[in-house]
C-alpha positions as CSV (number, residue, x, y, z in Angstrom):
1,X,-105.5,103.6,216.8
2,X,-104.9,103.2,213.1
3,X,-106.3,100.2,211.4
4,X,-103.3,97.7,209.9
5,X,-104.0,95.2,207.8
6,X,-101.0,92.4,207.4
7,X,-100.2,91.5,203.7
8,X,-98.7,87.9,203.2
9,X,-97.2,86.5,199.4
10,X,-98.7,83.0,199.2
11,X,-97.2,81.1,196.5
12,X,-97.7,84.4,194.2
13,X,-101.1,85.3,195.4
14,X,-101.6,88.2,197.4
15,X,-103.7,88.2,200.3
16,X,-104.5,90.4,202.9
17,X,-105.2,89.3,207.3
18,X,-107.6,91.5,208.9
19,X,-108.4,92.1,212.3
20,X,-111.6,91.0,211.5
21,X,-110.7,87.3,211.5
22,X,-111.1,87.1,207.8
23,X,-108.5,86.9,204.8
24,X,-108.9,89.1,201.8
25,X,-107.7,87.8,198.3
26,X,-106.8,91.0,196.6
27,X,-106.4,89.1,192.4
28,X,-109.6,87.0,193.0
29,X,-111.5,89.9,194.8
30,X,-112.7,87.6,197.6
31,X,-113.4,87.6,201.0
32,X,-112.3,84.2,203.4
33,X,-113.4,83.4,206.6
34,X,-113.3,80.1,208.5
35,X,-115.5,78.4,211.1
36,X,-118.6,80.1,211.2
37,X,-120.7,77.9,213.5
38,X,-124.3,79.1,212.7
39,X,-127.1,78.2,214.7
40,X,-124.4,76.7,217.5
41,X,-126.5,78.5,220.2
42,X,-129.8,76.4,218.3
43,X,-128.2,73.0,219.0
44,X,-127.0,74.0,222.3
45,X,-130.8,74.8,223.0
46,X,-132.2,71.7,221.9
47,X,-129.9,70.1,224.3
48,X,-131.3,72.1,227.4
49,X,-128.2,74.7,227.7
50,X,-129.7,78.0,227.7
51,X,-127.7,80.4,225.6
52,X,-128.4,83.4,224.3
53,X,-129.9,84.1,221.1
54,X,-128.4,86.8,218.5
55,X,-125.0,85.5,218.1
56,X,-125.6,83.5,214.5
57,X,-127.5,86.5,213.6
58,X,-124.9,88.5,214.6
59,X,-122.0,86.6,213.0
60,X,-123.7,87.4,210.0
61,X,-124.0,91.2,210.5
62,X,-120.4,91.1,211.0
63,X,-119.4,89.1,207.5
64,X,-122.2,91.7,205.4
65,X,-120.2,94.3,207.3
66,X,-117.1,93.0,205.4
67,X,-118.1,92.8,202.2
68,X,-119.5,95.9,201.9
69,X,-115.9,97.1,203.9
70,X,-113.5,95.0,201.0
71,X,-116.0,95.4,198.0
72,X,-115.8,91.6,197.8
73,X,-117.5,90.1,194.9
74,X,-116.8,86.6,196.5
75,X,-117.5,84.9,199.7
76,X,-115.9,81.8,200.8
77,X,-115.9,79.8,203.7
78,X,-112.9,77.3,204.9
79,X,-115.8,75.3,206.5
80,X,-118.5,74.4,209.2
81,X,-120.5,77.4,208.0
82,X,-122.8,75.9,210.7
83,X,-122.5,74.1,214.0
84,X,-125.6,71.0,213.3
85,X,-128.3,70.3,210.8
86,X,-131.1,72.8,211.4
87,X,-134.6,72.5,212.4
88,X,-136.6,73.9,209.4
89,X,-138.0,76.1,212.1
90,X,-134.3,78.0,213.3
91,X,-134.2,81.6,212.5
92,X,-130.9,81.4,211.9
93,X,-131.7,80.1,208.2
94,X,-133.8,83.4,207.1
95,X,-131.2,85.2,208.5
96,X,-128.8,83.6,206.0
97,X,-131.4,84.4,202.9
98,X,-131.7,87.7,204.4
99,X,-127.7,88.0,204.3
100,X,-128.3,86.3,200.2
101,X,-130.6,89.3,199.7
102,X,-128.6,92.1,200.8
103,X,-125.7,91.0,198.4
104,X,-126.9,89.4,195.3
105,X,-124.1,90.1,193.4
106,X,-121.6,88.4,195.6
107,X,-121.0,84.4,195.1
108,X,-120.8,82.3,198.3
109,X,-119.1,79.3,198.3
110,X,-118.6,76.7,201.2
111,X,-115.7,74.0,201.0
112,X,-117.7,71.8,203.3
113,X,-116.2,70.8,207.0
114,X,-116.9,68.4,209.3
115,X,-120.3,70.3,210.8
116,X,-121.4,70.6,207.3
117,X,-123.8,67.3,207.4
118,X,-125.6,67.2,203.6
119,X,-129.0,67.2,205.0
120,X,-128.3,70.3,207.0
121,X,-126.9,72.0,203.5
122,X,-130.1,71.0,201.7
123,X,-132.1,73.2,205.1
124,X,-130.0,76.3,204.0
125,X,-130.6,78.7,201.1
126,X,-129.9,77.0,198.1
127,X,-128.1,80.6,196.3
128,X,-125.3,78.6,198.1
129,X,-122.3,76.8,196.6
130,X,-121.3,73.7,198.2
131,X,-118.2,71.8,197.6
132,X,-117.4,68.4,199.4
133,X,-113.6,67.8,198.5
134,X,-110.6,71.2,198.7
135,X,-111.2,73.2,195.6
136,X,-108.1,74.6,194.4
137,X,-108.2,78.1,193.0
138,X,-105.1,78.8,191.0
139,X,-102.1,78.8,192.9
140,X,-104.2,77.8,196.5
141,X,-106.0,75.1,197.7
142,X,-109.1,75.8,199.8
143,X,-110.6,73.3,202.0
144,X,-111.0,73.0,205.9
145,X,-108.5,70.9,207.8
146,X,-104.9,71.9,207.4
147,X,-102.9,69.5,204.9
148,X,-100.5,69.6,202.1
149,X,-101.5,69.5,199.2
150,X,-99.1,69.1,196.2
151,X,-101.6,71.5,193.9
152,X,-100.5,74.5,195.8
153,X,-100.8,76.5,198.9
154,X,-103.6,75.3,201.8
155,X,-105.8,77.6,203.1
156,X,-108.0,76.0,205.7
157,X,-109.5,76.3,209.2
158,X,-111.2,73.9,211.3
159,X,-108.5,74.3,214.3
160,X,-110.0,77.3,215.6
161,X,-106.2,78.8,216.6
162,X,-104.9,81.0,219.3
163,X,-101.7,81.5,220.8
164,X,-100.5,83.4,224.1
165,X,-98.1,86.2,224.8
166,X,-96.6,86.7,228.0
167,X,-96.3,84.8,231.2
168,X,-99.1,82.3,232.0
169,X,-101.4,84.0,234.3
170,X,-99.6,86.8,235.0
171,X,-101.0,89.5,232.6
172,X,-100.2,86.8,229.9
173,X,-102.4,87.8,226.6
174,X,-104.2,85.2,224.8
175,X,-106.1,85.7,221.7
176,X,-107.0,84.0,217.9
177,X,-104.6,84.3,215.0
178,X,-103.4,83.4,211.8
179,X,-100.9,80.3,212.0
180,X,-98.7,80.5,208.7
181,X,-97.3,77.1,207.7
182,X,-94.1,76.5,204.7
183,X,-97.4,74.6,202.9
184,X,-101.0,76.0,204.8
185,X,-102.1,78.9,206.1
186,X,-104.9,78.3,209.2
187,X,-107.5,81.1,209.8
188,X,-108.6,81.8,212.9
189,X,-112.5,80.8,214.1
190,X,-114.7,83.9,212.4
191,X,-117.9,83.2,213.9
192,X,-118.1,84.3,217.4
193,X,-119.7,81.4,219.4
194,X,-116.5,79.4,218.8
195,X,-113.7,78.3,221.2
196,X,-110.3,78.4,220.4
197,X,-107.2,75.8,220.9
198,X,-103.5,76.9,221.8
199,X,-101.4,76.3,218.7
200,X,-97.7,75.5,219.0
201,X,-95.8,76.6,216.1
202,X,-92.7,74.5,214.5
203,X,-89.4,76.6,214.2
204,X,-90.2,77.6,210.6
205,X,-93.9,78.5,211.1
206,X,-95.2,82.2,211.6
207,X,-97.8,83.8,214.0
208,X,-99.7,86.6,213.4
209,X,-101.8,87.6,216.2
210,X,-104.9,89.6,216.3
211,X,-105.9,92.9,218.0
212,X,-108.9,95.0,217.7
213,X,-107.6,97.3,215.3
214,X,-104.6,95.0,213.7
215,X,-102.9,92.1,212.5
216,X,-98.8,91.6,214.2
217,X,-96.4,89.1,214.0
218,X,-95.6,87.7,216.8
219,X,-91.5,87.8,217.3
220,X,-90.6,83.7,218.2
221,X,-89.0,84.8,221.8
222,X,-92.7,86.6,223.0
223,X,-94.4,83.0,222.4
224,X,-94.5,81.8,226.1
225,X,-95.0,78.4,227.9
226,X,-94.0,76.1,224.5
227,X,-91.2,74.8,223.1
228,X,-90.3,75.8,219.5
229,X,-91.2,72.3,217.5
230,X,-89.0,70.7,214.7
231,X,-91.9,69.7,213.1
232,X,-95.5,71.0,212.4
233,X,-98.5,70.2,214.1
234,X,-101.1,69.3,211.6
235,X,-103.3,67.4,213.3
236,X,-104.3,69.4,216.4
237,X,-107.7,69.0,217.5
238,X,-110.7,71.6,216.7
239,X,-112.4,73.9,219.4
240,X,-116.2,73.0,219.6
């Protein structure tokens, strides 16, 4: 299968959706991803749920992958680059200087989300840029819960979005995907110990669903089980 990238025009900058759950600004050269969740199997640990270890590690492999892939010179996240504030002992934390290491060159920046506790950001590698309120970026905003915001377009996260295809339960297909707004763009979870929460579009959003190989739009009349809102749903809870 041939590998198809979906390009969108957001209020005159150019961006790119990949199938790997990750946006690609083509003028700034930068890489965006959304809910990373690191050291999520850590904290479910510490609370007596055996899980297995790798996927933080992992979830890194996956986002050096794609900057070496795009060429990236930038790396920003849309928030809750991890789950909980670390124990100074979690691996997870070299693995992130080990990530630091392997691109030195490329700028990481985090507009901080709700996982992203201060004392957890001061555990983790300080080659890290934090920023606590939406940085805007010429013509978009980036932060990590969907809004408006009258400074331009919104890219965020924190919803963790997926939609379904088909009839429920009867070879129905559910999966993550990018939920385009009139005024925000949502990016789908990127770290892959995350949930994900059905999304119900209004009538003048846009889905764009993800395969292995692609990014589609899904046609309004294959969105099944949900009424076509008037309005936008902006306040939808996050996955965990």
């Amino acid at each position: 299968m041939n590998r198809s990238n979906h390009t969108l025009n957001l209020n005159g900058a150019q961006v790119q959706l990949l199938p790997e759950r990750a946006l690609f600004w083509e003028q700034e050269n930068a890489l965006l991803v959304a809910d990373v969740h690191l050291g999520k199997e850590y904290v479910f640990g510490r609370q007596g749920i055996a899980i297995p270890a790798g996927s933080s590690e992992s979830t890194l492999r996956r986002l050096s992958a794609l900057l070496a892939q795009t060429n990236a010179h930038e790396c920003i996240v849309l928030g809750d680059f991890f789950h909980d504030t670390p124990s100074p002992h979690d691996s997870w934390l070299n693995a992130v200087s080990e990530f630091l290491d392997q691109h030195p060159t490329v700028k990481v920046c985090i507009a901080a989300g709700n996982h992203d506790k201060p004392r957890g950001q001061e555990r983790i590698d300080s080659r890290i840029t934090w920023h606590n309120e939406p940085v805007q970026r010429g013509p978009l905003v980036l932060q990590h819960e969907p809004g408006q915001d009258d400074r331009g377009y919104v890219l965020a996260g924190h919803i963790h979005p997926v939609i379904s295809i088909g009839k429920a339960f009867q070879r129905g297909i559910r999966g993550p995907c990018f939920w385009q707004q009139p005024d925000c763009l949502v990016l789908p979870a990127f770290g892959e110990f995350t949930g994900g929460r059905s999304v119900t579009p209004a009538k003048n959003d846009a889905i764009f669903m993800i395969g292995s190989q692609s990014v589609v739009p899904v046609p309004n009349n294959a969105l099944f089980g949900q009424r076509r809102r008037t309005t936008r749903t902006l306040t939808a809870k996050p996955s965990t």
